[in-house]
N, CA, C and O atoms as a MOPAC input file, in Angstrom:
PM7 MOZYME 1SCF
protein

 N     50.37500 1    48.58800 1   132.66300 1
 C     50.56800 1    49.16800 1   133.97100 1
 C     51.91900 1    49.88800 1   133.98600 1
 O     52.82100 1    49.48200 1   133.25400 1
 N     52.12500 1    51.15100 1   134.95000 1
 C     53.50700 1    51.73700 1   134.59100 1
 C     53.76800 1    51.57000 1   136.18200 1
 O     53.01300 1    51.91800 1   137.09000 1
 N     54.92400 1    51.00000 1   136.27200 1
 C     55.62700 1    51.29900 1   137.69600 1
 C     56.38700 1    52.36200 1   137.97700 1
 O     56.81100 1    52.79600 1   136.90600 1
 N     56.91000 1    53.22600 1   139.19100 1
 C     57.31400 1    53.84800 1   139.52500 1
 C     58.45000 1    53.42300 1   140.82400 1
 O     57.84700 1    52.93600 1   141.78000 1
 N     59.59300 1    53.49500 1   140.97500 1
 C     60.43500 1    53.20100 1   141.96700 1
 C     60.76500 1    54.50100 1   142.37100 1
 O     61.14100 1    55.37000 1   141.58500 1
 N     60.64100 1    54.64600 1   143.51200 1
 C     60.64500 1    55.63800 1   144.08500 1
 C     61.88300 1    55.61900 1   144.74000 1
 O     62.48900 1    56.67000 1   144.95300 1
 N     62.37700 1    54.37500 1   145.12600 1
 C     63.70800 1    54.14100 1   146.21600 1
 C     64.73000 1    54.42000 1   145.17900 1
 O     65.64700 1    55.15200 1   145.55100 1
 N     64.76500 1    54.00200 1   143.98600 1
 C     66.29800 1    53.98200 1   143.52800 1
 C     65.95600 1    55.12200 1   142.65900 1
 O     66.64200 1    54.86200 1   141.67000 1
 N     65.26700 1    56.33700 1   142.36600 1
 C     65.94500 1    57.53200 1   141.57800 1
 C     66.73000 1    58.46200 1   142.67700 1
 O     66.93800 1    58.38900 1   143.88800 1
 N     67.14500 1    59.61900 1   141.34100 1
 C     68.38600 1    60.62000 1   142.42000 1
 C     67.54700 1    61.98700 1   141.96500 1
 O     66.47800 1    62.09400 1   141.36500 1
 N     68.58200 1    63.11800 1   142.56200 1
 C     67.90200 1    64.58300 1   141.91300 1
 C     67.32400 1    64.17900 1   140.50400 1
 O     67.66300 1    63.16700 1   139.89100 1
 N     66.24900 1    65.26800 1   140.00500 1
 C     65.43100 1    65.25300 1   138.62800 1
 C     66.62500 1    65.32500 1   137.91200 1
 O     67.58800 1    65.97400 1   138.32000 1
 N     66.61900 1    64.65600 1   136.80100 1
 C     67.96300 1    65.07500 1   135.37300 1
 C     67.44100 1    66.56000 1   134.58100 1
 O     68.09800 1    67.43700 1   134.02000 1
 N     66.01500 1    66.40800 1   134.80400 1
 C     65.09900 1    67.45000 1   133.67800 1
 C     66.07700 1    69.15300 1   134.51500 1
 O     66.59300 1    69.98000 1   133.76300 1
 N     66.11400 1    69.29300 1   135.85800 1
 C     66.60200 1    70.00200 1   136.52700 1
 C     68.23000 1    70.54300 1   136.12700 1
 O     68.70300 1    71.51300 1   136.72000 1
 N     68.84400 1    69.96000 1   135.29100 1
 C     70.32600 1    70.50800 1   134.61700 1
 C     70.64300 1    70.38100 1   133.39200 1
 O     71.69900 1    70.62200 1   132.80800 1
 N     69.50900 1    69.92600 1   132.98200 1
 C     69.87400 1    70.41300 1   131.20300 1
 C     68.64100 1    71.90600 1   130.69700 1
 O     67.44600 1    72.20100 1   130.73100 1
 N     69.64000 1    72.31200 1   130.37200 1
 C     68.61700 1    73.72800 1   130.34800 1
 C     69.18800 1    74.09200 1   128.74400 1
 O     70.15400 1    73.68300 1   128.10000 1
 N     68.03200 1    75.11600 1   128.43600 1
 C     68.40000 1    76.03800 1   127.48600 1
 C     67.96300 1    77.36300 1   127.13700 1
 O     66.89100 1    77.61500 1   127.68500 1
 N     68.38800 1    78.27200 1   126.44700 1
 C     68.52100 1    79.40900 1   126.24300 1
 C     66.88000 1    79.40900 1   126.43300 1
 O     66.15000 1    78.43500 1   126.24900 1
 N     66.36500 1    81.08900 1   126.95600 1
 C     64.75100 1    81.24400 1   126.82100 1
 C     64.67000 1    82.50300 1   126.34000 1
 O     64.04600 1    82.85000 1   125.33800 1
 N     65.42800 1    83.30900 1   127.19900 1
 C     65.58600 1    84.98700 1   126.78000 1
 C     66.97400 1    85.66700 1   127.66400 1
 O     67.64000 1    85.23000 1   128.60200 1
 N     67.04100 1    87.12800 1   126.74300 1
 C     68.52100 1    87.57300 1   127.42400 1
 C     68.23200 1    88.91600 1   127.61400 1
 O     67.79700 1    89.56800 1   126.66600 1
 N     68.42200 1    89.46100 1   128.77500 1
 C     67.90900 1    90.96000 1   129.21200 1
 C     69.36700 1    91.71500 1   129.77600 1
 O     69.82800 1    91.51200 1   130.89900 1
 N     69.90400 1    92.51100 1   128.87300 1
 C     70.73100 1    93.17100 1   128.78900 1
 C     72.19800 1    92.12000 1   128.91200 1
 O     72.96500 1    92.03400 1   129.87100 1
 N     72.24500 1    91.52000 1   127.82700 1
 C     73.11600 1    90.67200 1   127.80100 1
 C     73.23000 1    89.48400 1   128.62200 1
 O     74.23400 1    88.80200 1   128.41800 1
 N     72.43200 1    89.10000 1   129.48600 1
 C     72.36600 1    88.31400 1   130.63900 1
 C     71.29300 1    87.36000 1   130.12700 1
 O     70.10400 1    87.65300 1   130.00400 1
 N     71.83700 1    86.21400 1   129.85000 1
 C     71.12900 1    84.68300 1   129.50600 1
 C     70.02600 1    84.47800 1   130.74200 1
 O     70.25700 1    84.97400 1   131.84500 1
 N     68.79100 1    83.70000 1   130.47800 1
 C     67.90000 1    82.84300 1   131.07500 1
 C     67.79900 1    81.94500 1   130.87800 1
 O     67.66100 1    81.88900 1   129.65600 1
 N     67.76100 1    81.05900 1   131.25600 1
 C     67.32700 1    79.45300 1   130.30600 1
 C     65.90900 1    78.95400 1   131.29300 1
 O     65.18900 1    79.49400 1   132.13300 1
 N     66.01800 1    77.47100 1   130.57100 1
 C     64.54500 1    76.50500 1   130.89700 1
 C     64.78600 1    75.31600 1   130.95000 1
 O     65.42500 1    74.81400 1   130.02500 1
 N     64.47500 1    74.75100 1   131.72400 1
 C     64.65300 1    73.25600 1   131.62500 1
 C     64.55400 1    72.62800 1   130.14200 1
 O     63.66200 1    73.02500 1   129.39300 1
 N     65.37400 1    71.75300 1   129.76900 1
 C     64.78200 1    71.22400 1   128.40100 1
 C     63.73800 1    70.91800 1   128.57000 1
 O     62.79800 1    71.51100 1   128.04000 1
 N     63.57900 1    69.76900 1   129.46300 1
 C     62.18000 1    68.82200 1   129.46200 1
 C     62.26700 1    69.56900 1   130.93900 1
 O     63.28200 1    70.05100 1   131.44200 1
 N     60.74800 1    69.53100 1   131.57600 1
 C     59.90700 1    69.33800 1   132.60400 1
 C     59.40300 1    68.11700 1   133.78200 1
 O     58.40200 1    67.46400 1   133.48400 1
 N     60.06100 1    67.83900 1   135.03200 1
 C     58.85100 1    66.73500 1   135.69200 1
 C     57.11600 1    66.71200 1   135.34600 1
 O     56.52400 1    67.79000 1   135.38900 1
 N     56.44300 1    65.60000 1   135.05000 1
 C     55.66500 1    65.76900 1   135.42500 1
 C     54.69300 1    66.08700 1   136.62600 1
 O     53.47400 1    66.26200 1   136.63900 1
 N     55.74400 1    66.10500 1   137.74100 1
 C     54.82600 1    66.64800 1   138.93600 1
 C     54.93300 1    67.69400 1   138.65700 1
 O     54.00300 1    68.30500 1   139.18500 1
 N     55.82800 1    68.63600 1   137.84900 1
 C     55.22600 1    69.96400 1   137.79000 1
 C     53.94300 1    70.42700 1   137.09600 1
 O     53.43700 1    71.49600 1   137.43700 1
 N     53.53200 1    69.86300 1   136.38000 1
 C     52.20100 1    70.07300 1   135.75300 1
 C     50.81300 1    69.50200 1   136.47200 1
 O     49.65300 1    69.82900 1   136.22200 1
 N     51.28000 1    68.59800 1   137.38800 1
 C     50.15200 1    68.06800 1   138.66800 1
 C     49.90300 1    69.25500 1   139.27500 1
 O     48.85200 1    69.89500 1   139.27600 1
 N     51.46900 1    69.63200 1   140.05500 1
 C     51.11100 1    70.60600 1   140.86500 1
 C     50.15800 1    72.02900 1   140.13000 1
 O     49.47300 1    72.77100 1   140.83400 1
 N     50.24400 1    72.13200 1   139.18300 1
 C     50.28700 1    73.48800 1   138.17400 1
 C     48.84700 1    73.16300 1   138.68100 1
 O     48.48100 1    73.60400 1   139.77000 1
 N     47.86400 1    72.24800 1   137.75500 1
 C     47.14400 1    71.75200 1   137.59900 1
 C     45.89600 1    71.89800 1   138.82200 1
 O     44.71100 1    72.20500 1   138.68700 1
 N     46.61500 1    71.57700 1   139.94800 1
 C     46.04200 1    71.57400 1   141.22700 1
 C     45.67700 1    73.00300 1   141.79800 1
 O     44.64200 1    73.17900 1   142.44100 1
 N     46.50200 1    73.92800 1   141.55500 1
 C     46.85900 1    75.48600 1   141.85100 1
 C     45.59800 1    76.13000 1   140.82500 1
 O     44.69800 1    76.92000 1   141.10800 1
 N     45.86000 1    75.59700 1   139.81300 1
 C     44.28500 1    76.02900 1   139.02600 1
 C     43.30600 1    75.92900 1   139.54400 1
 O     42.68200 1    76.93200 1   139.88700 1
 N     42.84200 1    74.64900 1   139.77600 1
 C     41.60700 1    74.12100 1   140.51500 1
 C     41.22100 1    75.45400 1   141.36700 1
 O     40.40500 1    76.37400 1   141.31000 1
 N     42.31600 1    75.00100 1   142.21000 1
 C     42.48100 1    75.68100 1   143.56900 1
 C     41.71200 1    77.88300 1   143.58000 1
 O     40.86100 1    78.62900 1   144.06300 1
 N     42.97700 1    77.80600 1   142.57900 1
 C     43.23800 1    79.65200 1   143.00300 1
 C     43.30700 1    80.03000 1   141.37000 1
 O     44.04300 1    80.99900 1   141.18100 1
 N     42.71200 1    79.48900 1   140.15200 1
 C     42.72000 1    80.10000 1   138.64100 1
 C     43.36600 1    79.68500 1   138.03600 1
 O     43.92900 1    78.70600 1   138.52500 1
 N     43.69900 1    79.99200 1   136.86800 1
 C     44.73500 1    79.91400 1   136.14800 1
 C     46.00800 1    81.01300 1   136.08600 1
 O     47.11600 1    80.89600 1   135.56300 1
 N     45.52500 1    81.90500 1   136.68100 1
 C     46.93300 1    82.98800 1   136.49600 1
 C     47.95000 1    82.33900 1   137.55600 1
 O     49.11300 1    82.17400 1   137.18900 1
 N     47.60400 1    81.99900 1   138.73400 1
 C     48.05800 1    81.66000 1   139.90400 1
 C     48.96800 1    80.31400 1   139.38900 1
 O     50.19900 1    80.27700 1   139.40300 1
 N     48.19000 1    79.36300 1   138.99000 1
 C     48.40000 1    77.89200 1   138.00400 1
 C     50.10500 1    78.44500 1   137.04500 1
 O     51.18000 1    77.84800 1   136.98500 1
 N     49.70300 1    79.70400 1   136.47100 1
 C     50.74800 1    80.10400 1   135.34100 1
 C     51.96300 1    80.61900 1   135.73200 1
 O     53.02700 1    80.70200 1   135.11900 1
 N     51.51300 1    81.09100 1   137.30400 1
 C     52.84600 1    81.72300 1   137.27200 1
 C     53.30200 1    80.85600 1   138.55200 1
 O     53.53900 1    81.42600 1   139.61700 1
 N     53.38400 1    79.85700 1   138.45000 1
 C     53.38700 1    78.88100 1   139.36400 1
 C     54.66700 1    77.63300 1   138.41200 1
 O     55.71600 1    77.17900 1   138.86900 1
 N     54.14100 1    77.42300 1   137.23000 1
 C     54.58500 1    77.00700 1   135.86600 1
 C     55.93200 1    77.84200 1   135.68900 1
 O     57.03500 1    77.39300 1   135.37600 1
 N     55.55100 1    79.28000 1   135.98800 1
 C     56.81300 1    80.08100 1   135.16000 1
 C     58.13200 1    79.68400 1   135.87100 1
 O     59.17900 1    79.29600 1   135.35300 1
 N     57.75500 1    79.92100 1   137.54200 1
 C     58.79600 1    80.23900 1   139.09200 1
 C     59.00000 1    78.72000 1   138.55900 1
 O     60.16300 1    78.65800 1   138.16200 1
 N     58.74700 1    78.23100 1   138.49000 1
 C     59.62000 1    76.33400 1   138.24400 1
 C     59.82800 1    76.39400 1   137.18600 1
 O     60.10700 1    75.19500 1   137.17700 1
 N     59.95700 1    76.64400 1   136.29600 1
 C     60.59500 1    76.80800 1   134.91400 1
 C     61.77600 1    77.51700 1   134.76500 1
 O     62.87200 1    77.01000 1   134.52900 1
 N     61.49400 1    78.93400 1   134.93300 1
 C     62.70600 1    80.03300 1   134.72200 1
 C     63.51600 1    80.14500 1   136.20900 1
 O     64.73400 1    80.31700 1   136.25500 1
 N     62.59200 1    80.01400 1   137.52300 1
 C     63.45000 1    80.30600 1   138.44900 1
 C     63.19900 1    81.43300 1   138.91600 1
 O     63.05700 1    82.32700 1   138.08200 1
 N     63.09100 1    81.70600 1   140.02400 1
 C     62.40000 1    83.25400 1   140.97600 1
 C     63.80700 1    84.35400 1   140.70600 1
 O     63.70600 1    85.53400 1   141.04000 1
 N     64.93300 1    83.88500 1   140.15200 1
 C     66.14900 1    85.10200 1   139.81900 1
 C     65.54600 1    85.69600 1   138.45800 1
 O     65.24900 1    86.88300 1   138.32400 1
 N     65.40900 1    84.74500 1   137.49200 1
 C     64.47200 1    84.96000 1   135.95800 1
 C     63.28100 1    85.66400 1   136.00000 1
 O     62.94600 1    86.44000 1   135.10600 1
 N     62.63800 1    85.44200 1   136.96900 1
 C     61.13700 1    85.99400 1   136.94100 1
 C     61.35300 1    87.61700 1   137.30000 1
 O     61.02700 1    88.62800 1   136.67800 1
 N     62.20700 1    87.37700 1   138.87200 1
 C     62.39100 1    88.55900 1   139.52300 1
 C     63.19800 1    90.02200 1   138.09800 1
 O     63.05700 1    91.23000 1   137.91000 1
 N     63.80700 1    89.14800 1   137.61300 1
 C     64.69200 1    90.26100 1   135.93800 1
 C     63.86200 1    90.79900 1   135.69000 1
 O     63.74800 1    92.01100 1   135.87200 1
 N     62.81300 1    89.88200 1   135.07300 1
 C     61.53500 1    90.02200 1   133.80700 1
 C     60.63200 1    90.94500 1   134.62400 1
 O     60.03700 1    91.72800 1   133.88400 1
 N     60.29600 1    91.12500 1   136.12900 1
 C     59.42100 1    92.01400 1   136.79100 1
 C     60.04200 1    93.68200 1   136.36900 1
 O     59.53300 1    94.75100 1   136.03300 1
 N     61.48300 1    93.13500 1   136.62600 1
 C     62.16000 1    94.73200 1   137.18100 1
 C     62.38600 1    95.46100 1   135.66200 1
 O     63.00900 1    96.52100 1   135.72300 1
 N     61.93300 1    95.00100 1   134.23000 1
 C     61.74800 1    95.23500 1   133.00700 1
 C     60.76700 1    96.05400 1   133.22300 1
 O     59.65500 1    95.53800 1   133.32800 1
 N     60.88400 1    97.60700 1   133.35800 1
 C     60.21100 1    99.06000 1   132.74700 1
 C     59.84200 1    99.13600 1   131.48100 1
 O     60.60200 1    99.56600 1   130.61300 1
 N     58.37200 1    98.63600 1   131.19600 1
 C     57.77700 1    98.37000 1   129.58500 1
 C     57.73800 1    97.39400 1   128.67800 1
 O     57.61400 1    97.37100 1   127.45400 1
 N     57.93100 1    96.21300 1   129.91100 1
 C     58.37300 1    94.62600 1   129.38500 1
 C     57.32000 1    94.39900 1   128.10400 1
 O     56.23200 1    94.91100 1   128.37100 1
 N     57.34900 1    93.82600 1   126.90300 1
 C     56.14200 1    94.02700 1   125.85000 1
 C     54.98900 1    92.77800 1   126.31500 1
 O     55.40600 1    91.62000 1   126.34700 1
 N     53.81900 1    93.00900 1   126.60100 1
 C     53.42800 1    91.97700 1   126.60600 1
 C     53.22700 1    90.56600 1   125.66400 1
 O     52.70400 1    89.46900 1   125.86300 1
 N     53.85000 1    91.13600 1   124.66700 1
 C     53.97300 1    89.88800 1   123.17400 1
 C     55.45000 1    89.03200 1   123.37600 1
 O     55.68500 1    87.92600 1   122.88900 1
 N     56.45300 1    89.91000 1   124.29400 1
 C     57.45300 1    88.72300 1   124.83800 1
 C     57.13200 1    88.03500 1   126.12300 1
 O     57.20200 1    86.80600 1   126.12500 1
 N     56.75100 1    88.72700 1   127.33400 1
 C     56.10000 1    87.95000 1   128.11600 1
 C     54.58000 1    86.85000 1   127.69600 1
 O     54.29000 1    85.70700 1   128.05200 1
 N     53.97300 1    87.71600 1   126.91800 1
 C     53.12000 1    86.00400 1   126.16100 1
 C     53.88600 1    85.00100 1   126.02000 1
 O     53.83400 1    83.97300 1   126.69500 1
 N     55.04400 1    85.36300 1   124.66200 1
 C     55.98400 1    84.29600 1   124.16000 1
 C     56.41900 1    83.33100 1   125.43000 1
 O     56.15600 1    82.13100 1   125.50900 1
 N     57.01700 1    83.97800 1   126.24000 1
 C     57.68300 1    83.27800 1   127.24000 1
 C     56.75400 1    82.84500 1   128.08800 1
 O     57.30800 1    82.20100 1   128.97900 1
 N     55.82800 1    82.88600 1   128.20200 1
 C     54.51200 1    82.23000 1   129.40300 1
 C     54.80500 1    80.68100 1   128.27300 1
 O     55.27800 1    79.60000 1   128.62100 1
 N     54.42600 1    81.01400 1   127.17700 1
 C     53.74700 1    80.03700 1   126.46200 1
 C     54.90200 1    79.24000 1   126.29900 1
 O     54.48500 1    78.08300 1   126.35600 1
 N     55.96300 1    79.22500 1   126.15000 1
 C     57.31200 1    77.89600 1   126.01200 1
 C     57.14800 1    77.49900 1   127.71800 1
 O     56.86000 1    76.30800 1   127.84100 1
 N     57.25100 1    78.13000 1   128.86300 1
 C     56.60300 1    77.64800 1   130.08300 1
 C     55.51900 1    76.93200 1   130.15100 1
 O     55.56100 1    75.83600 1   130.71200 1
 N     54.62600 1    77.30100 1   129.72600 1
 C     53.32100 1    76.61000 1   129.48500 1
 C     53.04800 1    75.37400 1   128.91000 1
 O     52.20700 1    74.57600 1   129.32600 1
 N     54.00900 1    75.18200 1   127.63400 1
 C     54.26100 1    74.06000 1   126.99400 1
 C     54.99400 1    73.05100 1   127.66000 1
 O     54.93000 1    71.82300 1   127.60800 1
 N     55.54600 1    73.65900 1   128.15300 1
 C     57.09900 1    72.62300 1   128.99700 1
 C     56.14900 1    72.01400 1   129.97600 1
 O     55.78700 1    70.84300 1   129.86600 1
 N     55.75500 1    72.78300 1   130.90500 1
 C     55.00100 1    72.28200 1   132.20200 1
 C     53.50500 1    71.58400 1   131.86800 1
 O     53.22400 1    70.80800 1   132.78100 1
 N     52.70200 1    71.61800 1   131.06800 1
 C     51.62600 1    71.53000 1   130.79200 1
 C     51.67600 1    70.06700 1   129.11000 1
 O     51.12100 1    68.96800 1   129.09600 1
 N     52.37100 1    70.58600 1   128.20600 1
 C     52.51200 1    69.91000 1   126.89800 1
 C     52.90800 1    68.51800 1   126.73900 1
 O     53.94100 1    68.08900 1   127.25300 1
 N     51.99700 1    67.68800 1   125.93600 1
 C     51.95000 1    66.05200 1   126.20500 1
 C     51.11500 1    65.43300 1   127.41600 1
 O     50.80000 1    64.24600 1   127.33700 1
 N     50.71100 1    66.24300 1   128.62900 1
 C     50.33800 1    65.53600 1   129.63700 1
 C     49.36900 1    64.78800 1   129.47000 1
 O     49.22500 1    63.76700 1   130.14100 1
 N     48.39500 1    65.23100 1   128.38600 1
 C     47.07100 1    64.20200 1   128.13500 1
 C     47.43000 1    63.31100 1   127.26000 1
 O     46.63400 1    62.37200 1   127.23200 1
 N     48.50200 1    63.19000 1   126.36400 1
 C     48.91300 1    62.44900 1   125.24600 1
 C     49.95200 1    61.28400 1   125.91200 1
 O     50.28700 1    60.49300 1   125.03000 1
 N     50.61500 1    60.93100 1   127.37100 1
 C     51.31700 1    60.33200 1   127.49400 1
 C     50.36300 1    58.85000 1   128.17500 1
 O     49.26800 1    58.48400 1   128.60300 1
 N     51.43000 1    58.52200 1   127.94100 1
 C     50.32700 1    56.58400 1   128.02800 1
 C     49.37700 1    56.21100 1   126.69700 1
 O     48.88200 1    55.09000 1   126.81200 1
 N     49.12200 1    56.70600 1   125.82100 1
 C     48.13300 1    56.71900 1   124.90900 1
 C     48.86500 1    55.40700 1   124.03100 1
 O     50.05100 1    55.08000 1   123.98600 1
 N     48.13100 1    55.03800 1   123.62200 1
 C     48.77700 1    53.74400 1   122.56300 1
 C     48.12100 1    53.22400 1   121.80900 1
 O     48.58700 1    52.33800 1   121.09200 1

């Protein structure tokens, strides 16, 4: 059985350790190292709901952050083989291990 205390945690930790993701004209992005798992509930749910694109870029805005995303929009000819790249380390973060945790 896994318990959860809800009374004694503080802000997420996953929320200030970050690292490098991409740099658009000299200007760093980062990513959470690790991910909550409520972000991949929620992700998860948004699929159901409204697809998977909706689900993905749902993943991204909690990952990189609506300042990160908003960069990567205002990119005139952004390649789609770096925006893949970068969906997919989002994708992993928010989504990766979720079926594999508890397993024993």
């Amino acid at each position: 059985m896994f318990k959860i205390d809800t009374q004694h945690t503080t802000a997420p930790e996953w929320r200030s350790k970050r690292e490098p993701l991409f740099e658009i004209d000299g200007k760093e992005y980062t990513v959470p190292v690790e991910v909550g798992a409520e972000i991949g509930l929620r992700a998860a749910k948004i699929v159901e709901e409204r697809g998977q694109i909706a689900g993905e870029l749902y993943a991204i805005e909690q990952t990189i952050g609506m300042e990160a995303y908003e960069a990567l929009c205002a990119v005139e000819g952004l390649p789609k083989k770096v925006l893949s790249g970068i969906m997919s380390v989002c994708r992993e973060k928010v989504f990766g291990g979720m079926d594999e945790e508890g397993k024993g």
